[in-house]
N, C-alpha and C positions, 0 to 999 in steps of 0.2 A: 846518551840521549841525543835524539836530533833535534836539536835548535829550532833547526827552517822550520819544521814539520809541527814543532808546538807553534811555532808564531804562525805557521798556514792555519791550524786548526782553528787557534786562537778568533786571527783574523774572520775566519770565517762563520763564527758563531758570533760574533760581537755585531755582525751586521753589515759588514764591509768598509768599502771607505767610504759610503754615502752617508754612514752611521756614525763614522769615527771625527770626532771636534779636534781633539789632541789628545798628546799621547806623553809619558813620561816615566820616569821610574826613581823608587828609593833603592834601598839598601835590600828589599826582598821584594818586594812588590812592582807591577807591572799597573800603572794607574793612569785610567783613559774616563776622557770626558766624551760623550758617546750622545747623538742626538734623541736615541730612543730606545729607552730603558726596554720594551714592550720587544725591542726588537733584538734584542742581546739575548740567548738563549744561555740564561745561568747554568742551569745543570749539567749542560752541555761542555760547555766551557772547565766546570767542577772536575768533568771524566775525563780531562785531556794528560797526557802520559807528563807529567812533572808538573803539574798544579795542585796546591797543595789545599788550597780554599779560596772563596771567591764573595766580596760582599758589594752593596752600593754603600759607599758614606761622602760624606761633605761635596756632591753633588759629582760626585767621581764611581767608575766601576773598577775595583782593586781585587787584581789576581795576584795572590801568593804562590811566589814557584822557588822563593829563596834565594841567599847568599849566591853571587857567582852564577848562578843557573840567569835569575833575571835580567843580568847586563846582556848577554847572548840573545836570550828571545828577544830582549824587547830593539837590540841593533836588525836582527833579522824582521820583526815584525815593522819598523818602520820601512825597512824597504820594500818589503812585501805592500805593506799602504799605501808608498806613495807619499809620506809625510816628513813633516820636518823636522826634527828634536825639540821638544820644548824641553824648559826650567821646571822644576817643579812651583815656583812660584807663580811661572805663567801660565800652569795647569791648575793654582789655583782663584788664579783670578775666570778665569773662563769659564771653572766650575761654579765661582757666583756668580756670573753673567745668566748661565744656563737658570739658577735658581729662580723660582717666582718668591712675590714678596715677600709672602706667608713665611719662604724657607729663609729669604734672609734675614728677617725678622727675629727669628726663631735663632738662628746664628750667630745674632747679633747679640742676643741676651745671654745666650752662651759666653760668647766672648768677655762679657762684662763682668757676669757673675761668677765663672770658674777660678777666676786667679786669687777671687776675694774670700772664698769658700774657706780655705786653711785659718783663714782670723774667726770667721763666722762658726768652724767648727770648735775653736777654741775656748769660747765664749760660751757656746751651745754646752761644752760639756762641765768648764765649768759652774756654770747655772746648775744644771743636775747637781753634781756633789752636791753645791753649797745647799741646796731646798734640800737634800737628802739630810746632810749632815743640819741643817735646824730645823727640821722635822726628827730624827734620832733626840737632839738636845730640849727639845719643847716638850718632848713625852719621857720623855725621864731615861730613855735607851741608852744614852751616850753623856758622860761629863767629860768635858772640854773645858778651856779656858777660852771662850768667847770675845773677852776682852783682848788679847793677845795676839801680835804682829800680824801672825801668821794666817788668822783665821780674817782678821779685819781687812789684810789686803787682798786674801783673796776674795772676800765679798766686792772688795774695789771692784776687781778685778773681772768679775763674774760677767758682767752687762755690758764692757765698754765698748766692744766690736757694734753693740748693739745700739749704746746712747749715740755714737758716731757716726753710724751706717751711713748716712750721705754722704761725708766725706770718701767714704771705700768706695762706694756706689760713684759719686763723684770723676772721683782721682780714675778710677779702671773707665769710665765712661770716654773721659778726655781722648785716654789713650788712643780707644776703640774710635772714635769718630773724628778723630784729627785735632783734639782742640789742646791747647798747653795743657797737659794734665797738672799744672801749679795752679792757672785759672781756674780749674775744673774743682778743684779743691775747694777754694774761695767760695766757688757758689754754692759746695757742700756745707762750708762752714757758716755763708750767710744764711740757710735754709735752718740752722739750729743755733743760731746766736743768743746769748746770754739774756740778749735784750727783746728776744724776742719768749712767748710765753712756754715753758714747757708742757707738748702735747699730754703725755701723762698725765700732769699735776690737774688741766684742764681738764680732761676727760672726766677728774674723780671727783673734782670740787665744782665744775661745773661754770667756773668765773673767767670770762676772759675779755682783754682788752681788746679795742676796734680801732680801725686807721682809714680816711679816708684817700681814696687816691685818683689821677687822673681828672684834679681838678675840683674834686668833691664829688664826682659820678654816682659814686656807690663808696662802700666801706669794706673793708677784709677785718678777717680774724688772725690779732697779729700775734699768732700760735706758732712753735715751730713745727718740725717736719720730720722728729726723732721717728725712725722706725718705717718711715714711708719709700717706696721705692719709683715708682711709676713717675710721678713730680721730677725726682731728681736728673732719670735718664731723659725724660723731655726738654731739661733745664738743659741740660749739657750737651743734649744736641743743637739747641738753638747758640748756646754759646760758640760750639764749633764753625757754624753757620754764617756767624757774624764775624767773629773772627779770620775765617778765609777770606769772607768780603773783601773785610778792613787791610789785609791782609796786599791785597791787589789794589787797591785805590791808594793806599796813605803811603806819601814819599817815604823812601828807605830813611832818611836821616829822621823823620820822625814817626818814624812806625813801632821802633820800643815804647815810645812815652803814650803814644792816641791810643792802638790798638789795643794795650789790657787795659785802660782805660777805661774805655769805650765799651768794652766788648765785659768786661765786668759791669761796670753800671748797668747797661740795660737790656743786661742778660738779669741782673739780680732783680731788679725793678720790675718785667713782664714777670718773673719767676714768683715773686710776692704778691703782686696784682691780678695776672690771670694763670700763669700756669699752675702755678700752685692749687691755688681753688679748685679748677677746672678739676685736675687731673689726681688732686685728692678724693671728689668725689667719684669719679670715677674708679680709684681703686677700690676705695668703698663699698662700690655698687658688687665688683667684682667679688672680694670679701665675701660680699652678705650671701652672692648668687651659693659660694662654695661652700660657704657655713649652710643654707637651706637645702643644697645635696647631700651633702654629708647627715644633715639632721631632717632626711626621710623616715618615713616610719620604716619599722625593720628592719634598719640600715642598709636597706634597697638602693642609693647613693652610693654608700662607701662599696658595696657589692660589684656595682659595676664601675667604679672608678678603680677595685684593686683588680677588676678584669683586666681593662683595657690600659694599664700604667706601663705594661710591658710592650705594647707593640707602639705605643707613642717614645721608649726607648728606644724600637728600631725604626721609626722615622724622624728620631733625631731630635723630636720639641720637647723632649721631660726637662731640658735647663729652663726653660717658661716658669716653671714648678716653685722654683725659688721666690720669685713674687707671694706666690701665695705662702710659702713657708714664712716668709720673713714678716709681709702685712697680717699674719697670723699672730705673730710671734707679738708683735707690737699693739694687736688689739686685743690679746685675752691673754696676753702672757705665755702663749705655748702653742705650737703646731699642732693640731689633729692633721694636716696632711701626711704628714711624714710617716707614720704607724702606717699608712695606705701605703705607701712607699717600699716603705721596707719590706711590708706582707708578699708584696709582689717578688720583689728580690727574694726573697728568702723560696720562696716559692719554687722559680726558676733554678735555684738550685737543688731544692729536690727534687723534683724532673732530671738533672742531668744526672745527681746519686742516685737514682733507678738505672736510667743507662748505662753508667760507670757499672753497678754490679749486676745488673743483668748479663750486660755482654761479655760475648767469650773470646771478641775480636781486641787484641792487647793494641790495636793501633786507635781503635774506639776509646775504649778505657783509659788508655794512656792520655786523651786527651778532655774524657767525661770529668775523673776525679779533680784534677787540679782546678777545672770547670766549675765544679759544684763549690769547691772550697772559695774559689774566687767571690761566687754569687753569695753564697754564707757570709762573708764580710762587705758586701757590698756593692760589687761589683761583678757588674751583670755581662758584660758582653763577650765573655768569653763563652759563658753555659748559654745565650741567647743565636750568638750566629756560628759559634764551634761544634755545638751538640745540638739545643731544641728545637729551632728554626733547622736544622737540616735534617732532621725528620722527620717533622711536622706537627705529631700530634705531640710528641710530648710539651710542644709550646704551648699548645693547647690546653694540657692537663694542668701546665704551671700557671697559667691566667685563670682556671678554674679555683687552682691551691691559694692562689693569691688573692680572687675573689673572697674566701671562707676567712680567710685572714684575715683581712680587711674589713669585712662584718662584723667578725670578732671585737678587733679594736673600737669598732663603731660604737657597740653595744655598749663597752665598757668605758666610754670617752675617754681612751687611749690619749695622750699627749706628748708632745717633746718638747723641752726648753730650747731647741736649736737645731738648726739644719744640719746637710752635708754629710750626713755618716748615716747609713742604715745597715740592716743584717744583725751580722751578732753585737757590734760595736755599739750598736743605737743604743740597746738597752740604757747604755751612759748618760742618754738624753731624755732617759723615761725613768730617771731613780724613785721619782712619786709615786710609781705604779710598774715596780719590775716583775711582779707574778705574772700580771695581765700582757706585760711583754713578753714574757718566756710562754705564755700560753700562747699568744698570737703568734710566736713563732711555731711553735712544736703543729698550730694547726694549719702552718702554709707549707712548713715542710711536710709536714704530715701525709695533705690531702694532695699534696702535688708528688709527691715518691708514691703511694699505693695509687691513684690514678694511669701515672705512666706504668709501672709494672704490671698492674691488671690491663689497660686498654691500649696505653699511647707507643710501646714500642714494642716490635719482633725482631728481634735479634739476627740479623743476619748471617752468622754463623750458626748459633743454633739449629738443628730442624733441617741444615744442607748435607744431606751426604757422610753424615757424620756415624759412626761407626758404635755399636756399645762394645765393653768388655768382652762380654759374651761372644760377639761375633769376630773378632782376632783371632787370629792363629795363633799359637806359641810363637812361630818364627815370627811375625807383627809384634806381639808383646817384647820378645828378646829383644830385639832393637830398637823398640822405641826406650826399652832397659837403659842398653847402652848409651841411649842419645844423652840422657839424663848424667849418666855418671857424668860422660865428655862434659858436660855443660857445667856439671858441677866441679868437676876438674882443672877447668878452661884458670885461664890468670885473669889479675884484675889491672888495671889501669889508675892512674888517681892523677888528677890534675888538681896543680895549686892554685890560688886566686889571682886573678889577674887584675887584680887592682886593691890597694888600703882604704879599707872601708867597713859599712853596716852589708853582711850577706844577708839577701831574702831567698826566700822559692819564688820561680817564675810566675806562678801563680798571684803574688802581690805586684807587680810589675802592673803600671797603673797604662797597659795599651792590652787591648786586644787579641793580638797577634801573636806577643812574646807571653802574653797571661795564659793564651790558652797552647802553647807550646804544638803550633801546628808547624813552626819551622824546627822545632826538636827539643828534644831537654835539655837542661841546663840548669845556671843560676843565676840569680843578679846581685850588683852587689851599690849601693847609693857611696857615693867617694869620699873619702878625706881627704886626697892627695890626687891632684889632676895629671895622675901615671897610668901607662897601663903594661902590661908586663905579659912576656909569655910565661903560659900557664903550664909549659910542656916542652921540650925539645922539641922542635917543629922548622917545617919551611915557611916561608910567607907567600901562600897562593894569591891574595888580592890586596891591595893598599887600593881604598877607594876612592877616587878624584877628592871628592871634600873631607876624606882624612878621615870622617867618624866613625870609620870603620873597620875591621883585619879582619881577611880569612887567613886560617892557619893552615895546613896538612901536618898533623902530628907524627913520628915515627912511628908510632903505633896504630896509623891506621884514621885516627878522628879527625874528623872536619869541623874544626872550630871556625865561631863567628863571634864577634866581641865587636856590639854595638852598643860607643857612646852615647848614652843619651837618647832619649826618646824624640822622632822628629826635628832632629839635630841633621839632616841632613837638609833642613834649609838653610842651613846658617852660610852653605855654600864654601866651606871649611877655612871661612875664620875662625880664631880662636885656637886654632890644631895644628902643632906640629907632627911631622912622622919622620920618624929615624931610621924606618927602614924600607926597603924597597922591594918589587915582587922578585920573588926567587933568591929571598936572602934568607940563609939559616939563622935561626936563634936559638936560643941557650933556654931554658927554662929559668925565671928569673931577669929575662934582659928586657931592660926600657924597649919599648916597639910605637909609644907615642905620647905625648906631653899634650895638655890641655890647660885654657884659663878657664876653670870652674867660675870665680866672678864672673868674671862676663859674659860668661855661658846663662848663669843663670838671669844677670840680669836680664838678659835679652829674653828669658819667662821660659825658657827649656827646663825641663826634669834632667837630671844628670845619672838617674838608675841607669844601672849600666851591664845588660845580659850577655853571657856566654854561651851560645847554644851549641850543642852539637847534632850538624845538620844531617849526619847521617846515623843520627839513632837507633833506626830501624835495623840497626848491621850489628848493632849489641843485645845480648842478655838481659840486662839492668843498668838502666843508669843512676846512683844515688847520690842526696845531699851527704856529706859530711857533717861538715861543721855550718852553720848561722851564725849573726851577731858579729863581732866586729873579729874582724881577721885579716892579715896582711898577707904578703904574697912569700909565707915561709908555709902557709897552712894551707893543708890540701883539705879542696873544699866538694868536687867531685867523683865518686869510684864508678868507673865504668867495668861493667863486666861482661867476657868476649863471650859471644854464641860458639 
């Protein structure tokens, strides 16, 4: 491969350097912050001879050209520039500079709501069970002992993410806006204190006490804020706000004692007096807007909210969503969003299962299936920017599938006790009504697979050039005979796991990239033991500056890639040791790098941890082995030779 010649190509389709803000690189990706989107010629860019896919996200243009390949272009492409190496931190501060409000807004709620999501989905599910399981016991379906440890804690148990939501809302707010995320807490818990009235109880009974404030001004309703969301991230940015202040004016010697103080009190005080009210109302309003869409007649609403749910995932504001999932959740007991949610996912992945068996291109396919299975559980961005966005209509068909879905649900007022999980999984969140979720599903896969097969794709190898039976000669068929046996003859390969842990398919690998296996197959495995191991007799082609990374060159030919952690190459390779260096042989089985999982994670990284091999395309087959937990005695890989 010529290096220069992709970074000239590169360069020269992104706009130039009049076009180019900054420029940086991970571990596969080549990622520029660019002044105009309009002027970067994507498709372009897509055909250039070692790029592997090409997307805009979190205000950056990211070309996938892989392991090893991308350190190369992108040293030649800054000199071709004219530019200076940035950090990847400082490529993403610039990429929020570039953002307008809307987008950081939108970012920012992301930010807050994503790390809280795993408690929230917690809760979500178990709500389901428990209404399932005392609905079974109230109609006579099911005898249990009700009275009984088991069943009573988990009823505790069911609502608590939920009765405490400001504090999670709270504590991730802090983080996100600078303020002591222990403060941030405090104004969570002042927002549902004991002494103040439970929202709930009022809502049912209808009775609540008043507080005058501000001198006697006016009065509040002094309710708490159980289940409210909007309130509390406005509370906790004011707290942050005053906080900094305090922060800079109050001498060091008494800035522990003034500043939480200070910054608590009358951060708690406007939060009960005006922002609360305020801003309760206001979700309210929002609420009601979404409840009177949804409750159109003919569920003309939900129609075009499960159209258009996908393409607000490709510019990035479906985490906005959550608000309304959760002020949902708190004013009728159950999301009707989420059924819309899911319809759409689910959608998108039947759109990409057309693709997947339509086409006869195994480089297609190879990357449609794992696609579709991804989007089937919920995750969408593999089958949205890997397969249907790049070939247009099928995106098309699946916003159609999604739409019919979605209707569906309407009709039958579809609900979920909880966010965070849609596709097949959701059904866990709709045990009230799991027919109507298996119908909603069957009719977004449905109408989105026969849509794309009849209209949304032509097959690219199909229909070119392609030969029947018939028109072969014998000598054509002899050898294509023989290709077959070789290939069926050929040896196989088996690599062991390179790390103790839970093995998945790349396809549950919770990024993108490595889900939709456009830098090659493989597997991941989530860690027990912060080791990592060669998977094979092999050289060490690359040890990465921040460590989170190895390529290997196996004797047999494979080019391994074994990347820590998701977005672990921010961490700028604390946390990581490495034991070996480029151009050292290893043994199959030898330590090749140590990690602190603690601290890895408290610092909010995912520790999945993928094997890819990046030059797939040079094999027959690549399969899983073995899943579920397995160490580095158990071969988890069989590659088989063309």
């Amino acid at each position: 491969m010529d290096y220069r010649k992709t970074a000239r190509e590169i360069y020269e389709h992104v706009g130039k350097k009049e076009n180019i803000i900054s420029a940086a690189h991970c571990a596969t990706r080549l990622r520029l912050v660019i002044a105009d989107n309009e002027k970067a010629d994507k498709d372009a860019v897509e055909n250039i001879n070692g790029v592997k896919g090409v997307f805009f996200a979190q205000g950056q243009m990211q070309i996938i050209l892989g392991t090893g390949v991308v350190n190369k272009v992108y040293d030649e492409f800054i000199q071709i520039a004219g530019i200076s190496e940035s950090s990847k931190e400082e490529l993403k501060q610039v990429a929020a500079s570039r953002a307008n409000l809307f987008q950081r807004l939108i970012k920012t709620l992301g930010d807050i709501f994503v790390p809280i999501i795993p408690a929230i989905v917690a809760s979500g599910f178990l709500m389901g069970i428990m209404e399932a399981l005392n609905f079974m016991v109230n109609n006579g379906y099911l005898n249990i002992d009700t009275s009984g440890s088991i069943y009573t804690f988990a009823q505790l148990f069911s609502n608590t993410a939920y009765t405490f939501l400001p504090i999670l809302i709270a504590y991730s707010a802090g983080k996100v806006f600078g303020a002591n995320p222990y403060l941030a807490a405090v104004i969570g818990m002042i927002m549902i204190h004991p002494n103040l009235q439970n929202a709930w109880t009022v809502a049912t009974e209808g009775v609540q006490a008043t507080q005058k404030v501000w001198f006697g001004l006016y009065s509040i309703d002094m309710v708490g804020y159980q289940g409210h969301v909007i309130p509390v991230v406005i509370a906790v940015w004011v707290l942050a706000q005053i906080e900094k202040k305090l922060h800079k004016i109050v001498p060091a010697m008494l800035d522990l004692f003034v500043t939480p103080l200070v910054s608590v009190f009358v951060t708690g005080y406007l939060t009960l007096s005006i922002i609360g009210p305020i801003f309760v109302t206001i979700e309210n309003g929002l609420l009601d807007g979404v409840q009177c869409l949804i409750a159109l007649p003919f569920g003309i609403g939900s129609f075009i909210m499960g159209a258009f749910y996908a393409p607000t995932v490709v510019a990035g504001v479906h985490h906005m969503y959550t608000i309304i999932d959760l002020g949902q959740i708190a004013k009728f007991g159950m999301t009707f969003w989420l059924p819309l949610a899911s319809a759409a996912n689910l959608a998108q992945g039947g759109a990409a299962l057309a693709v997947a068996l339509k086409t006869k291109d195994q480089k297609i396919k190879s990357m449609a299936v794992p696609s579709a299975l991804s989007a089937c559980m919920g995750i969408t961005e593999p089958a949205i920017f890997g397969v249907n966005l790049r070939f247009g209509k099928p995106f098309v068909m699946a916003c159609i599938g999604g739409a019919c879905g979605a209707l569906f649900a309407s009709v039958t007022a579809l609900g979920a006790t909880g966010t965070g999980v849609t596709g097949i999984f959701g059904i866990l969140l709709c045990l009230n009504q799991p027919l109507s979720y298996l119908l909603m599903m069957a009719i977004s896969v449905g109408v989105a697979f026969v849509l794309t097969w009849m209209f949304g794709y032509k097959d690219p190898v199909s229909g070119t050039c392609q030969e029947s039976e018939k028109e072969k000669t014998q000598g054509e068929k002899a050898a294509a005979s023989k290709l077959e046996v070789q290939e069926a003859a050929a040896g196989e390969i088996l690599l062991s796991s390179h790390m103790e842990g839970a093995a998945i398919p790349m396809s549950e690998v919770k990024d993108a990239t490595f889900a939709s296996e456009v830098l090659g197959k493989g597997i991941a495995v989530i860690p027990k033991k912060g080791e990592v191991t060669a998977p094979c007799d092999a050289v060490v082609e690359t040890v990465f500056a921040t460590r989170h990374a190895i390529g290997l060159k196996a004797d047999n030919g494979a080019e391994i890639l074994i990347h820590v952690g998701i977005n672990t190459v921010e961490l700028g390779g604390k946390f990581y040791t490495s034991h070996v260096k480029e151009g050292d042989r290893v043994r199959i089985g030898q330590v090749m790098l140590t990690f602190d999982m603690e601290k890895i994670k408290e610092a909010g990284y995912d520790l999945t941890t993928p094997m890819i091999i990046t030059n797939s395309d040079d094999y027959q087959e690549i399969n899983i082995l073995k899943t579920g937990n397995v160490t580095k005695q158990d071969a988890v890989l069989e590659i088989k030779e063309s």
